[in-house]
N, C-alpha and C positions, 0 to 999 in steps of 0.2 A: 491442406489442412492437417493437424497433428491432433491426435488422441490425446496426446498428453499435457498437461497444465504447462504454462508458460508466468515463470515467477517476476514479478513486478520486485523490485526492493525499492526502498525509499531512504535512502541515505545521504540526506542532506542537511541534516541540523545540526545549528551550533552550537547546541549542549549547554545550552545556558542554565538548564536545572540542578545540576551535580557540580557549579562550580566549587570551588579554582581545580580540584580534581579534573572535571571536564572543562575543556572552554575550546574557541571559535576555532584557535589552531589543533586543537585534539579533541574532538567531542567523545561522548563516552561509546558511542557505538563501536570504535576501533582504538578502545582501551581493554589493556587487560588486567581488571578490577576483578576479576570473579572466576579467576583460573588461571590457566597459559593459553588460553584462545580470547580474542575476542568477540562482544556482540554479534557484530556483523558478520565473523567468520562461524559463528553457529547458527545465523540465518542462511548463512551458506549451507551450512551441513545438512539445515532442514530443508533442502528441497534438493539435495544431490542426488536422492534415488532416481536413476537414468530409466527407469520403467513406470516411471509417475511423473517426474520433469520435465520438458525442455531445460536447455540453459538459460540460466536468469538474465531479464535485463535490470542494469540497475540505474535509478538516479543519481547524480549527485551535482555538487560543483565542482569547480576548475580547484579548487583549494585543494580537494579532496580526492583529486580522482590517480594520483598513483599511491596513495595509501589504498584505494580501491581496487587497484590493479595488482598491487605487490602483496598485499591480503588476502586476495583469492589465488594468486601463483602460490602462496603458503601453503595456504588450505588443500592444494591439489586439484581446484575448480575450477571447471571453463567457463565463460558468460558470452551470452550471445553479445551485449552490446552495454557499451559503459557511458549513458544520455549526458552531457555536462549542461548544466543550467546557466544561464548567464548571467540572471538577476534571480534574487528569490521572487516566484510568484505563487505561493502557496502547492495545498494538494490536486488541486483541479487542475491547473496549466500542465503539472509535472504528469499527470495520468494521462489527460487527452497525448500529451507527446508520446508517452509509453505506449499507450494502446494505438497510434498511429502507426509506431514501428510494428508492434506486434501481427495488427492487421497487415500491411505488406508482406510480412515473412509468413504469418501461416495463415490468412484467411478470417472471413466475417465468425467463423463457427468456433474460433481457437477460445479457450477459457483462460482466463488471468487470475494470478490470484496476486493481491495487494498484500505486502508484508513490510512493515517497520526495520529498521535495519537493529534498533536496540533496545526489542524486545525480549527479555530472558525466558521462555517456554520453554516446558519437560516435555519435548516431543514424544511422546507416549505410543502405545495404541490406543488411546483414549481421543490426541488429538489427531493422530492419522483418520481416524474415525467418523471427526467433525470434515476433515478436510475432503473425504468422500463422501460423504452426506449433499455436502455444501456443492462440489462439481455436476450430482446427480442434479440437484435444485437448477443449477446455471444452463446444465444442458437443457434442462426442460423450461427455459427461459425468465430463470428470475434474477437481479441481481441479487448478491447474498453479501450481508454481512453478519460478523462474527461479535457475538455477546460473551461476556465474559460473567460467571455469575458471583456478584460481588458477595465478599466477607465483611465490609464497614461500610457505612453511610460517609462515604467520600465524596468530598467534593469537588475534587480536580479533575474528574473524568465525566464525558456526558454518558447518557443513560440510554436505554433503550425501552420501549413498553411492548413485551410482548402482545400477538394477535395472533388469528386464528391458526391451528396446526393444518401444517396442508403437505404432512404425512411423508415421510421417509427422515422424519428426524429433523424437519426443519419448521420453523412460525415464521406469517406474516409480521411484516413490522406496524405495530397499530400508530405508534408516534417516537417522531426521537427529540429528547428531553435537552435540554441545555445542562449546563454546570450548575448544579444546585446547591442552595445557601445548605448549612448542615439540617436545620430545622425539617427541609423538605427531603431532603437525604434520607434522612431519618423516618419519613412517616412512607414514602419509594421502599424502602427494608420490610417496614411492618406490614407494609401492603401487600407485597410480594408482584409475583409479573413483570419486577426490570432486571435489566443486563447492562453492565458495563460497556458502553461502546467503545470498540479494542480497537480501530483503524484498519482493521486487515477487512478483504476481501474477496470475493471470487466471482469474477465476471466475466460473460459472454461479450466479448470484445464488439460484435457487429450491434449489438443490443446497447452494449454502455455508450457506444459513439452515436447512434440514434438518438439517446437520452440529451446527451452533450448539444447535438444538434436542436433538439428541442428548445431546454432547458437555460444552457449555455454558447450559445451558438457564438458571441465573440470571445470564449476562450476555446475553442473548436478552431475557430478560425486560425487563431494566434497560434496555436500550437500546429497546425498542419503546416502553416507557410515555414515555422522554426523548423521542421524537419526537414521538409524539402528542400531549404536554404542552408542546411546542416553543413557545417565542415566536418570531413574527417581529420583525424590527428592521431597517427600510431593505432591504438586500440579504442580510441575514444569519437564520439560523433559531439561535437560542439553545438548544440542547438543555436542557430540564426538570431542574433541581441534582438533587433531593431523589431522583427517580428515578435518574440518570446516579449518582450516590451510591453506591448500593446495588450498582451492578455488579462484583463481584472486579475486583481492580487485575492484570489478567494479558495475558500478548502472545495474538496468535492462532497463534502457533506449540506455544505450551505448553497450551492451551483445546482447540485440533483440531487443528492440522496433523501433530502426534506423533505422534496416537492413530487419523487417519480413513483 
């Protein structure tokens, strides 16, 4: 078992939002729109402290995976393992696989934390902060997700409703909101009590595959026999088609994080 956080990335989308800019063959995660680095190589940056990290593993597809590997040889980052997807099968399939490998290399007790590959965040001490808050929470057995406190009544992001505090800087989740019309957006703001639900993470790896099992137990399935069926290739693990296949096309918010 390892003391320190082991980084999940998720780098598989094909950028359909920021088109012609972004698109399938370049999405915007490993564009450099917003400096001389891109997205993904400063979700790199934020988890390279080698006294709080593991090396990351990251998702993505075959499309993608030596911009993934030529990206982080840039950056000067090692990763533990580079997962390749063989169909898109949303966030759920892609996790159970991550936290499948994770568990073999460090154990039920190793903590994960789930990161976007092209998100822009001011790594702060502000968000170092959140992100040791958030491991205390996981060690003591919760899973945790990450709210973001909205500035607009936006509707392209779901929501979160705060619940009770249960102290060291973290709340219960009382309900998570769907994508609201602006109308309800709007009255979510004047209310006060919601968050942005950001897609990031921090999970007790032995805890989120119990959930899995619970919850979603035939994308549990799908995703163990894709690892074990794994080819390797150079630096890359090819997760198993016909297995990876068979897993429901569903996020992990709609699989367990509704329901656990």
């Amino acid at each position: 078992m390892s003391s320190k956080i082991v980084p999940v990335i998720m780098a598989g989308g094909k950028g359909t939002r920021l088109w012609p800019l972004s698109r399938a063959s370049a999405p915007k995660q490993f564009l450099e729109f917003l400096g001389e680095t891109t997205l993904f190589q400063r979700t790199l940056a934020r988890v390279s402290d080698t006294s709080r990290y593991e090396p990351a593993v990251v998702i993505t597809n075959s499309d993608f995976r030596f911009l993934v590997a030529e990206q982080a040889r840039t950056a000067g980052v090692s990763l533990a393992s580079i997962l390749l997807e063989p169909v898109a099968r949303n966030t759920a399939p892609a996790l159970a696989a991550a936290a499948t490998v994770v568990l073999r290399k460090y154990g039920e007790e190793a903590l994960m934390q789930v990161l976007a590959s092209d998100h822009e965040i001011d790594a702060d001490s502000t968000y170092f902060g959140c992100i040791d808050k958030a491991a205390v929470a996981a060690r003591a057995g919760r899973l945790v997700t990450f709210g973001i406190t909205p500035n607009e009544p936006a509707t392209g992001y779901g929501y979160i409703e705060i619940g009770e505090d249960l102290g060291n800087g973290a709340n219960a989740v009382h309900r998570f909101v769907e994508k609201p019309d602006r109308e309800r957006a709007v009255e979510m703001l004047s209310a006060g009590g919601y968050l942005w639900n950001s897609g990031m993470f921090m999970l007790p790896v032995g805890l989120f595959l119990r959930e899995l099992q619970q919850y979603a137990p035939e994308v549990l399935a799908a995703a163990q026999e894709a690892v074990d069926k794994a080819q390797h290739d150079l630096d890359f693990e090819r997760l198993d088609e016909a297995a990876f296949t068979r897993a429901p096309d569903i996020s992990i918010d709609y699989a367990i994080f509704e329901k656990t």
